[in-house]
C-alpha positions as CSV (number, residue, x, y, z in Angstrom):
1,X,0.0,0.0,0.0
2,X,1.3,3.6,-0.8
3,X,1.8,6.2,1.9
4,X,0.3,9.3,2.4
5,X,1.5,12.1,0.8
6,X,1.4,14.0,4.5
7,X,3.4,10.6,6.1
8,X,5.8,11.3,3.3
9,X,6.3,14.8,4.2
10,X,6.9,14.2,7.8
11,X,9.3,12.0,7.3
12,X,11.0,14.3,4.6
13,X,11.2,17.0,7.4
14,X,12.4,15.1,10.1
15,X,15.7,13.7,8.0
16,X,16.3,17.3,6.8
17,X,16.2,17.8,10.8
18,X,18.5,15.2,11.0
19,X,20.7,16.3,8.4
20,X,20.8,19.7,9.6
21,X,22.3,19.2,13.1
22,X,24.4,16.5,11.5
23,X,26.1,19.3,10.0
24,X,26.7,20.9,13.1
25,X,30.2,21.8,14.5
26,X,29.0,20.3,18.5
27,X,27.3,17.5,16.5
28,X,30.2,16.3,14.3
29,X,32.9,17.1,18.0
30,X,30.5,15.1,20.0
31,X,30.6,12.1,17.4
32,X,34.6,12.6,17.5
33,X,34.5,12.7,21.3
34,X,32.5,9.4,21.8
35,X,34.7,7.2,18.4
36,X,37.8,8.0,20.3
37,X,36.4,6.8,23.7
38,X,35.0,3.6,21.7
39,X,38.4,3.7,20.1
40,X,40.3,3.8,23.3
41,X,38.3,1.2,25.2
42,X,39.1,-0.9,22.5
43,X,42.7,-2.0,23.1
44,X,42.1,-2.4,26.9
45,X,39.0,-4.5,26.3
46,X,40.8,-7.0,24.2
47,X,43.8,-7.1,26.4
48,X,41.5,-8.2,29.2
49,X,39.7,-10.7,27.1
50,X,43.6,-11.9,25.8
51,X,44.7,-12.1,30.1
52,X,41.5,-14.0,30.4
53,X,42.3,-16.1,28.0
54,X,45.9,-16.8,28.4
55,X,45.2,-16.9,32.3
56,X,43.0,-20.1,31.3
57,X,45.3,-21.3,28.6
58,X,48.1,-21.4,31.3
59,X,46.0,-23.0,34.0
60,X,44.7,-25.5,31.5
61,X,48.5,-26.2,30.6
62,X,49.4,-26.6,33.8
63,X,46.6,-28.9,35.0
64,X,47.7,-31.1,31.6
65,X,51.2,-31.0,33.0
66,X,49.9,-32.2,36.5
67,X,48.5,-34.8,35.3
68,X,51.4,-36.1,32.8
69,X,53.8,-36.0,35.3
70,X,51.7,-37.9,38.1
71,X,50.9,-40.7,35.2
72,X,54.4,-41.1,34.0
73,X,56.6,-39.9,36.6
74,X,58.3,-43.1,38.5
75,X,60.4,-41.2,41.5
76,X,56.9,-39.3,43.0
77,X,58.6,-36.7,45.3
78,X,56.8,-36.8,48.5
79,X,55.6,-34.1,51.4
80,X,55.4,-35.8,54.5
81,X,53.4,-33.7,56.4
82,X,51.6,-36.7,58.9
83,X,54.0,-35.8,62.0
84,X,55.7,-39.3,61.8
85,X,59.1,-39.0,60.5
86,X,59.3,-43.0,59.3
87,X,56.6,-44.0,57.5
88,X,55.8,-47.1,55.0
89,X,56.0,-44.5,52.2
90,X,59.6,-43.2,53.3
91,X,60.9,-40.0,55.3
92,X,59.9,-37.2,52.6
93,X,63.6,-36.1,54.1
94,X,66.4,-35.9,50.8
95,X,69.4,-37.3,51.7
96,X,72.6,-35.2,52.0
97,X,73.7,-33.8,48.5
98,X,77.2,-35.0,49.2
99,X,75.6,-38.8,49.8
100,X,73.8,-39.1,46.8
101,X,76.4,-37.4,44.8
102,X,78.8,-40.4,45.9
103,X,75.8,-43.0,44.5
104,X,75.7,-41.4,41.5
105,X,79.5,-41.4,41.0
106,X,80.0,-44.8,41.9
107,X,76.4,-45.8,39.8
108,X,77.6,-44.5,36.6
109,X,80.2,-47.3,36.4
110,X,83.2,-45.6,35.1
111,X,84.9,-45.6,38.1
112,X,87.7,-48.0,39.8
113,X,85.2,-51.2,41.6
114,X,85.9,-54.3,43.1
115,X,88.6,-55.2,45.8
116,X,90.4,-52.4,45.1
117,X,86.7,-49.8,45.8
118,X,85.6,-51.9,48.7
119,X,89.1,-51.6,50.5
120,X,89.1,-47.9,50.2
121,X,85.8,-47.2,51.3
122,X,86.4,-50.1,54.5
123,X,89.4,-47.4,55.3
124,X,87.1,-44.4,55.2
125,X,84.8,-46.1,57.0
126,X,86.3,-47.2,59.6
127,X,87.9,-43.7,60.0
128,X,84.9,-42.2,60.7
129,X,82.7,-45.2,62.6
130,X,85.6,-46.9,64.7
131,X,87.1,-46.4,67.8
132,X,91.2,-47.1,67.3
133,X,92.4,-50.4,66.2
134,X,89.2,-51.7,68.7
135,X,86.4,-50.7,66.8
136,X,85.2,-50.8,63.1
137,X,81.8,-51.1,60.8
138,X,79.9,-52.7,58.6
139,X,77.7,-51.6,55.8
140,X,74.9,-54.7,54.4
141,X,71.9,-54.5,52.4
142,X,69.3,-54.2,54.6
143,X,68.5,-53.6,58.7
144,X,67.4,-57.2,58.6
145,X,70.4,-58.6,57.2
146,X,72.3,-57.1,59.8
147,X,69.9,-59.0,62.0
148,X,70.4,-61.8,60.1
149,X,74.4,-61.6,60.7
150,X,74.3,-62.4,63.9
151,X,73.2,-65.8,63.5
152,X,76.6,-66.3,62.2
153,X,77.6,-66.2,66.2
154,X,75.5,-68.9,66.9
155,X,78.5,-71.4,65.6
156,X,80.8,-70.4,68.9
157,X,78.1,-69.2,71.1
158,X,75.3,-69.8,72.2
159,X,72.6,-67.2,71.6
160,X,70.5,-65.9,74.3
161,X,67.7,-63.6,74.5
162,X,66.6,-62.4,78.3
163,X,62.6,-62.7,78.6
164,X,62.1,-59.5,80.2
165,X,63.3,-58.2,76.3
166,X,61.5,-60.4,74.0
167,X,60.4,-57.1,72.1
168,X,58.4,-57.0,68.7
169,X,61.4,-56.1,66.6
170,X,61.2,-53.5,64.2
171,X,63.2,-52.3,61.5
172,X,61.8,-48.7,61.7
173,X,60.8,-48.7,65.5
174,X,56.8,-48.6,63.4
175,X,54.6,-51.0,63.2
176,X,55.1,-54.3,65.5
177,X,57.2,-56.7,63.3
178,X,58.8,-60.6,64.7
179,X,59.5,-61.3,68.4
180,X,63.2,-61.0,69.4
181,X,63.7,-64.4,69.7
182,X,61.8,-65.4,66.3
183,X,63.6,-62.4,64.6
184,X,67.0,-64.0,65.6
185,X,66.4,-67.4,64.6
186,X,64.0,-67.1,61.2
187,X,65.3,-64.1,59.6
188,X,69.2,-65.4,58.6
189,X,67.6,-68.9,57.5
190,X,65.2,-67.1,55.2
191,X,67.9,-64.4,54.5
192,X,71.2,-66.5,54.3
193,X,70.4,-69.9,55.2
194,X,71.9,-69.3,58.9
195,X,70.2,-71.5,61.0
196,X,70.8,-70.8,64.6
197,X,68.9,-71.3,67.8
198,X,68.0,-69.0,70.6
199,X,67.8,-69.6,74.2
200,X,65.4,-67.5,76.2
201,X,66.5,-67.6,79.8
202,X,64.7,-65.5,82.8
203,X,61.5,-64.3,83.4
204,X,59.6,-61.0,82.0
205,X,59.6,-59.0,84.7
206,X,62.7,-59.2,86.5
207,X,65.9,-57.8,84.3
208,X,68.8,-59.9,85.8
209,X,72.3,-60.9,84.7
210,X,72.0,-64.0,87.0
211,X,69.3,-65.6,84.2
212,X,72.7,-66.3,81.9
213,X,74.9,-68.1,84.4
214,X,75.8,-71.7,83.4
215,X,75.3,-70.7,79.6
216,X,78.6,-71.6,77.7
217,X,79.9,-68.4,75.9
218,X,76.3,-66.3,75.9
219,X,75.9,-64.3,73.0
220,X,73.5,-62.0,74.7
221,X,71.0,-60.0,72.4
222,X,69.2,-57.3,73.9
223,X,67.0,-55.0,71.5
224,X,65.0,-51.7,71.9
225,X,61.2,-51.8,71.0
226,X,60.5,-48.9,71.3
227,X,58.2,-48.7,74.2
228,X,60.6,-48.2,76.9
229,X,64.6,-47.4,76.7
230,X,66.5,-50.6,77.1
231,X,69.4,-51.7,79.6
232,X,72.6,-53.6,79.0
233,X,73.6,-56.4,81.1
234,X,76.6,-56.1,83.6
235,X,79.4,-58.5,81.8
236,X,81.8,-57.9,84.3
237,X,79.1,-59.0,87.0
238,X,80.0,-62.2,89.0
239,X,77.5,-64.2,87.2
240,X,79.0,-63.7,84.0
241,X,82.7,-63.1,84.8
242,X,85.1,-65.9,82.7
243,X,82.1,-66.9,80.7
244,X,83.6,-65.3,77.7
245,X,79.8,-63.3,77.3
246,X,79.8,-61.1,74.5
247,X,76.7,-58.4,73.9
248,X,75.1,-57.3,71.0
249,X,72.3,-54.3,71.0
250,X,70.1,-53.8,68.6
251,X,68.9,-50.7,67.8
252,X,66.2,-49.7,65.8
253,X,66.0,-46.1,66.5
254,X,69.4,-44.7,67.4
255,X,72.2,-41.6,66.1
256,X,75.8,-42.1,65.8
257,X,76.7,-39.2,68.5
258,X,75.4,-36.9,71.1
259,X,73.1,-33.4,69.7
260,X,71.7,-30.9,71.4
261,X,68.8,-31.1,69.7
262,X,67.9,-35.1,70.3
263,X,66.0,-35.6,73.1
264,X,67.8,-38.3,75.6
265,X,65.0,-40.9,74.7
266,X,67.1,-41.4,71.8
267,X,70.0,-43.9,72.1
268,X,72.9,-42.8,71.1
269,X,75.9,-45.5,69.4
270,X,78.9,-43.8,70.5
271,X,77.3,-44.0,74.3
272,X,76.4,-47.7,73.6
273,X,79.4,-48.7,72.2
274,X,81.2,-48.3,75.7
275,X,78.4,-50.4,77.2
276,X,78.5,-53.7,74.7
277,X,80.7,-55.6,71.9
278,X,78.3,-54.8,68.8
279,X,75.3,-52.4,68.3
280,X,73.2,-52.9,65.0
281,X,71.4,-50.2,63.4
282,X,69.5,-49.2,60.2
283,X,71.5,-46.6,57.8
284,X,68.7,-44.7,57.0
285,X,66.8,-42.5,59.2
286,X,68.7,-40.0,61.8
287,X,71.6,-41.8,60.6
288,X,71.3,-40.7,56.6
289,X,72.1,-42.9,54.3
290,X,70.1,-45.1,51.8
291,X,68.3,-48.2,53.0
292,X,70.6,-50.8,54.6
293,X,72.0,-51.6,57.9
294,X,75.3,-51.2,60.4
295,X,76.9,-53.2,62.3
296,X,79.3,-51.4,64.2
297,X,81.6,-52.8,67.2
298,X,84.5,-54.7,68.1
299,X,86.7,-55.1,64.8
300,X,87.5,-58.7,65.9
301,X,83.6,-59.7,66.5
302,X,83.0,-58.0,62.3
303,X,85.9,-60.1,61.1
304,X,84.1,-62.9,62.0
305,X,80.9,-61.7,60.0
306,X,83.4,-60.5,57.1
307,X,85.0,-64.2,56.9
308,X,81.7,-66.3,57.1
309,X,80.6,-67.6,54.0
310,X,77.5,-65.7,54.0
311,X,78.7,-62.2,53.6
312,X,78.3,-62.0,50.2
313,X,74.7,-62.4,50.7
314,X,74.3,-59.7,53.5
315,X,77.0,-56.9,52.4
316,X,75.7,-54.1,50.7
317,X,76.2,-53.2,47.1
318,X,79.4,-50.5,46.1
319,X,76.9,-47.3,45.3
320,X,75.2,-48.5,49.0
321,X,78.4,-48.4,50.3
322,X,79.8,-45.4,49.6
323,X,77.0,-43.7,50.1
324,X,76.5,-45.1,53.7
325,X,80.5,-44.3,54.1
326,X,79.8,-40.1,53.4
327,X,76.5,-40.5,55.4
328,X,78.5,-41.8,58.4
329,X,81.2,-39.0,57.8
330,X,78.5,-36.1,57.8
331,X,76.8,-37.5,60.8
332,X,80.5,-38.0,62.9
333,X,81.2,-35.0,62.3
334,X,79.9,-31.4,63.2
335,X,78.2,-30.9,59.5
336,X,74.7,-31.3,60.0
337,X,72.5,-34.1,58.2
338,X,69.4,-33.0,56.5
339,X,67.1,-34.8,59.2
340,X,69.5,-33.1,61.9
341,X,68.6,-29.9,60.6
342,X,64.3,-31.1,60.9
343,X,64.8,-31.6,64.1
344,X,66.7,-29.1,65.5
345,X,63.7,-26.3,64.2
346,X,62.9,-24.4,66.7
347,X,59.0,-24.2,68.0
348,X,59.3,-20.2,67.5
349,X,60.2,-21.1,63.6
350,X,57.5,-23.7,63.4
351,X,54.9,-22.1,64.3
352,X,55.1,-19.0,62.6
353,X,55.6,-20.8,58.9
354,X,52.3,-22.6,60.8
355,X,50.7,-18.9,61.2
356,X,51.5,-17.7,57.6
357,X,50.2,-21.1,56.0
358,X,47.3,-20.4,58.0
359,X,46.2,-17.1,57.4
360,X,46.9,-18.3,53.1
361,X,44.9,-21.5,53.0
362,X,42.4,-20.0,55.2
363,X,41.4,-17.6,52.8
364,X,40.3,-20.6,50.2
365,X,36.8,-20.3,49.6
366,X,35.8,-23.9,50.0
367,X,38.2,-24.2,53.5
368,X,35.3,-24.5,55.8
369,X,38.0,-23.5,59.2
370,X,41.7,-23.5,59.6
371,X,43.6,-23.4,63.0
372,X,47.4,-24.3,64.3
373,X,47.4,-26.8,66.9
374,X,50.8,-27.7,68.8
375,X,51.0,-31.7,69.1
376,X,54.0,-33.3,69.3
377,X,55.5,-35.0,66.5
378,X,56.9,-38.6,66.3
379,X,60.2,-40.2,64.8
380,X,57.6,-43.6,64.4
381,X,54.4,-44.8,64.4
382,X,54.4,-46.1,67.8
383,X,57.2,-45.8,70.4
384,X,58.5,-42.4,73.0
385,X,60.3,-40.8,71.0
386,X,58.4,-37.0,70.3
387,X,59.3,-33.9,69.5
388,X,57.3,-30.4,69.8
389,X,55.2,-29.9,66.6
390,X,53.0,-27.5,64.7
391,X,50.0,-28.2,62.9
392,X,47.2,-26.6,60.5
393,X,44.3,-28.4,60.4
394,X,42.2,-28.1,57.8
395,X,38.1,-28.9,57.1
396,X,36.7,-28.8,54.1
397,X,33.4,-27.1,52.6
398,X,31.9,-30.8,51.1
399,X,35.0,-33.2,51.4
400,X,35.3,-36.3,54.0
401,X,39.3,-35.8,55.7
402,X,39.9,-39.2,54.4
403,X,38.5,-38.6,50.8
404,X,40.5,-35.3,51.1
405,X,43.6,-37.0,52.2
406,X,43.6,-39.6,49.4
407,X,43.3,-37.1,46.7
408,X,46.7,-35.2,48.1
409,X,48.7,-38.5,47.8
410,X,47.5,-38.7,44.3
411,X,48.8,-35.3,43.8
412,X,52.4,-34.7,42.3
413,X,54.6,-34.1,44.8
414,X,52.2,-36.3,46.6
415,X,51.8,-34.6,49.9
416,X,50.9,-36.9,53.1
417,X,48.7,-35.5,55.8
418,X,47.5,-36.9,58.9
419,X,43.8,-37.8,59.2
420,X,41.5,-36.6,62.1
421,X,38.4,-37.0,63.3
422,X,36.9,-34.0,61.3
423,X,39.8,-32.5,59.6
424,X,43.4,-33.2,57.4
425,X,46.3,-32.3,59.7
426,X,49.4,-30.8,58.1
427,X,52.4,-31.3,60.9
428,X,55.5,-29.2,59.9
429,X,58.3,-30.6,61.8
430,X,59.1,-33.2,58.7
431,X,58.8,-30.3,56.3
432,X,61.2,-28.5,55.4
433,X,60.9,-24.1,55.2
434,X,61.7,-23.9,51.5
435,X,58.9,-26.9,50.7
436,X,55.5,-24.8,52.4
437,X,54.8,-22.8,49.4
438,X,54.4,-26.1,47.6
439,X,52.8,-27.8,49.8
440,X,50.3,-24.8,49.6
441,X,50.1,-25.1,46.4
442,X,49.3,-28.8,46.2
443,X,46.0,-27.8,48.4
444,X,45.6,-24.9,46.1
445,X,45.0,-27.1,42.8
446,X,42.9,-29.0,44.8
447,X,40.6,-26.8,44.8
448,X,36.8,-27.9,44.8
């Protein structure tokens, strides 16, 4: 339908309106002022849509990297923030740079091995363990094959075990492992095919060197469970003088000498060594070194575990050797080990890196409450030995602690947390100052 002629005049005026103040200097500066606002806004808005974007791009490539790494990674570095310092999972605690430098060194096989690496290192090693000409030390492959080496005794003595010390042994002073007395007699038969048999003499509660007269040369084997610290027997006691007694303490849990910062529950070797012929002890742990164990002691009592025709069975191999050698170095001397250096954190230092990790993970949305609580920590799972502690505990929004706590051991590092009744517990003394930001971090991608 055609318009009006009047509709077609209206709208003939109005344009030439239009077109008029369209021609206007304040119109056409007006129209400049607002494309050169647009035109400014411009750049800024795509530079926050391109932060957005790259923000996400980079979050996205780091979750993808996350997950790579935890699927394909073998060595999974681990937090251990549970409070226990020995754990089936490890320590979380890096060995000495100098230790695992040796290992590497020796691993790479271009160096000198054989006789001629094994006498050197027996020289270095008994520089730093022994005592003179008295005393020396072995290195073997594992805390129960230097169990296991004692059985070699059993063919000039007769080992003894007192009842009052039939412990569960052990090799990490954790969970409750063999009997003393089953330890002693099954471990070299499965280990080394030493078949020995023990003699329990006495009764449990009464500790008494009378229990080993009449016993033809005692090989006495006393052991710490942990529970309660442990006494040697008097040798030079009437009972036992001329009996040609030798004593043998194992040690589960023990340093090589005195610090300031180790609480007296903790036995020490040197003390020990001036109370008994041998003292057997795990290499890793407070004392350093890589999984394996010492026997350390009267050089005369180790040439006779050196000669037997199982030693090639219970020695340790040349990268565990050396390394043990340097870890035994560091920890005679006044350097101080890496788990040294835990331990001797001051409560002060603790629980202000406890404060600070607070007052940031308590800021996460979905973190329904965070507080620091001051338990002690533990160097095992069970036993007295505690230090002073600092904890965050942490509830979350929707999450169960336990579900929570299973998804940071998936993480990578994989970070180990204590589980409580309604919360994850993060204990610092095992961590080290450097490691907290990643620890928060590992929470942090947690998120949700």
């Amino acid at each position: 339908m055609a318009l009006p002629n009047w509709t077609i005049e209206l709208l003939r005026r109005s344009l030439n309106e239009v077109a008029e103040k369209a021609r206007q200097p304040e119109t056409i500066e007006k129209f400049k002022n607002q494309a050169n606002e647009i035109l400014q806004d411009l750049p800024q808005t795509a530079a926050r849509g391109i932060d957005a974007v790259m923000r996400g791009a980079e979050s996205s490539r780091k979750s993808v990297e996350r997950w790579t790494r935890k699927h394909t990674q073998l060595a999974v570095p681990m937090l251990n923030a549970t409070g226990v310092l020995l754990t089936d999972n490890g320590t979380g605690v890096p060995l000495a740079d100098a230790v695992t430098e040796v290992g590497r060194e020796v691993i790479l096989g271009d160096c000198v091995s054989g006789h001629m690496m094994v006498d050197r290192l027996s020289r270095r090693l008994d520089r730093a363990a022994g005592n003179g000409d008295q005393h020396g030390a072995l290195v073997m492959s594992s805390f129960e094959a230097a169990v296991a080496s004692l059985s070699i005794f059993s063919a000039s003595h007769t080992i003894a075990v007192h009842r009052s010390n039939c412990v569960q042994l052990s090799a990490d002073g954790g969970k409750a492992g063999l009997p003393l007395p089953s330890a002693l007699s099954t471990i070299g038969v499965t280990l080394a095919g030493l078949k020995s048999t023990v003699m329990e003499v006495g009764s449990s509660n009464v500790h008494s060197a009378a229990d080993f007269a009449g016993i033809e040369r005692p090989c006495i084997v006393i052991a710490d469970g942990g529970d309660q610290a442990i006494e040697a027997f008097d040798l030079k006691s009437p009972e036992l003088s001329g009996s040609n007694a030798i004593q043998i303490a194992i040690l589960p849990i023990a340093t090589l000498e005195p610090s300031d910062c180790i609480t007296s529950d903790i036995p020490v070797v040197s003390d020990w060594l001036s109370k008994v012929d041998l003292v057997v002890i795990p290499g890793n742990g407070l004392v350093g070194g890589p999984e394996s164990g010492i026997v350390m002691g009267r050089r005369d009592l180790l040439d006779v575990i050196s000669s037997s025709i199982a030693w090639p069975v219970l020695r340790a191999s040349e990268p565990t050797f050396a390394m043990m050698t340097v870890a035994i170095e560091i920890a005679s001397s006044k350097d101080r080990l890496p788990t040294t250096a835990l331990m001797e954190a001051s409560q002060d230092n603790l629980k202000s890196r406890a404060e600070r990790l607070s007052t940031r993970l308590g800021a996460c949305d979905w973190i329904k409450s965070c507080e620091v609580t001051a338990d002690d920590a533990k160097l095992t799972s069970r036993g007295r030995w505690t230090l002073p502690s600092r904890q965050i505990c942490l509830r979350h929004q929707s999450k169960s602690p336990t579900a929570w706590a299973e998804e940071l051991r998936e993480e990578l590092p994989s970070l180990f947390v204590a589980v409580g009744d309604d919360c994850v517990k993060l204990d610092l003394r095992w961590i080290r100052a450097s490691e907290d930001a990643k620890m928060a971090e590992v929470i942090e991608n947690l998120a949700g």
